[in-house]
C-alpha positions in Angstrom: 134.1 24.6 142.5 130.5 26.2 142.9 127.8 23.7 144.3 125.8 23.7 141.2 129.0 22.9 139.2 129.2 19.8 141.6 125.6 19.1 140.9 126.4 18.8 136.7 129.0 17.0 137.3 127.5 14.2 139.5 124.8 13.7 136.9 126.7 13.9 133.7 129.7 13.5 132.3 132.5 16.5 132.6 132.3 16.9 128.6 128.2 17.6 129.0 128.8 19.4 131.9 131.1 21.5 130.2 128.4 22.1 127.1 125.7 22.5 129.9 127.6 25.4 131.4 128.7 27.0 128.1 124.8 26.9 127.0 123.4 28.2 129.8 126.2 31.3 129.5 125.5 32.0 125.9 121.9 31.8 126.8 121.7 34.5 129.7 124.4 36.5 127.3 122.4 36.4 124.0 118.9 37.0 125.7 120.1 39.2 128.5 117.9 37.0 131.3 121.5 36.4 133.6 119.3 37.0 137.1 115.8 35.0 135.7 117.9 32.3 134.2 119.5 31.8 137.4 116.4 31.5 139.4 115.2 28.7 136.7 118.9 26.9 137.2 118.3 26.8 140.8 114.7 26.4 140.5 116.1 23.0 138.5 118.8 22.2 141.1 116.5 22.3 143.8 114.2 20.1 142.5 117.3 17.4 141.7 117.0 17.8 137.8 119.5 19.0 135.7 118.8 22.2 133.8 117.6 21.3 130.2 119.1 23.6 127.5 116.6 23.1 124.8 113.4 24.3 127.5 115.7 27.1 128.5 116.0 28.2 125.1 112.4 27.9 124.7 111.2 29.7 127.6 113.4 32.3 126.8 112.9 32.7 123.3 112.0 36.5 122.3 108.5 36.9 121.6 107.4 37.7 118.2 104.9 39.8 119.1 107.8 42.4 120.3 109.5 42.8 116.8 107.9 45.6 114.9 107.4 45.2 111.1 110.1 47.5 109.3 109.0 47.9 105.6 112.6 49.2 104.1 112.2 51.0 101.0 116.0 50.6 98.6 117.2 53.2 96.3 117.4 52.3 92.7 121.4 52.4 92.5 120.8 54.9 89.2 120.3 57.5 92.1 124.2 56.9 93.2 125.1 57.5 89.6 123.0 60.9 89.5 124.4 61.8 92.9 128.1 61.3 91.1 127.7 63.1 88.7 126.0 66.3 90.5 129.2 66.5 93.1 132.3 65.6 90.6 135.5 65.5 93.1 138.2 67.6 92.2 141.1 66.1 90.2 143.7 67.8 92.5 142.6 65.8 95.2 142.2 62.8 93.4 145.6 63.1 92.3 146.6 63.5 96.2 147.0 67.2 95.7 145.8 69.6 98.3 142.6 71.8 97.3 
C-alpha cells in the first residue's frame, strides 16, 4: 500500500479514505493537472494535513477568463424543408432498389 494511502487512512475512516482517493482521481482526470495535483497532495502530506477535496477543486477550477464567447447562430428548420425538396431521393433507392 503506497505511503500516502497509509497517511488517509490513519486520519480517516477507510470509507472517506476511499472518496478522498476517488476525488482526487476524478480531479487530476477531469482538469488534466495529474503532476501539479500531486505536488499539492504531497505538499498536504508533508505538512500532516489531509488533502481537502473541496480547495482542490477550487484551486483547480478552469479560469473563466480562458473560455471564449461563441455566439452560435441556428437555422430556421424551414431551410431543412427547402433543402428536401431541392435534392428529392430517388424512389428506387428508397424502395431498396439499386440506382
Amino acid at each position: 500500500m503506497p505511503a500516502h494511502s497509509k497517511r488517509l487512512l490513519a486520519r480517516e475512516s477507510e470509507k472517506q479514505a476511499c472518496r478522498t482517493m476517488v476525488g482526487l482521481l476524478a480531479l487530476a482526470h477531469d482538469r488534466a493537472c495529474e503532476a501539479e495535483l500531486a505536488h499539492a497532495i504531497d505538499a498536504d502530506l508533508d505538512a500532516g494535513n489531509v488533502p481537502h477535496l473541496d480547495q482542490l477543486y477550487e484551486h483547480f477550477k478552469p479560469d473563466q477568463a480562458t473560455f471564449p464567447d461563441v455566439a452560435v447562430e441556428l437555422t430556421p428548420l424551414t431551410a431543412y424543408d427547402e433543402l428536401a425538396a431541392v435534392c428529392q431521393p430517388k424512389a428506387e433507392l428508397l424502395a431498396g432498389g439499386v440506382a
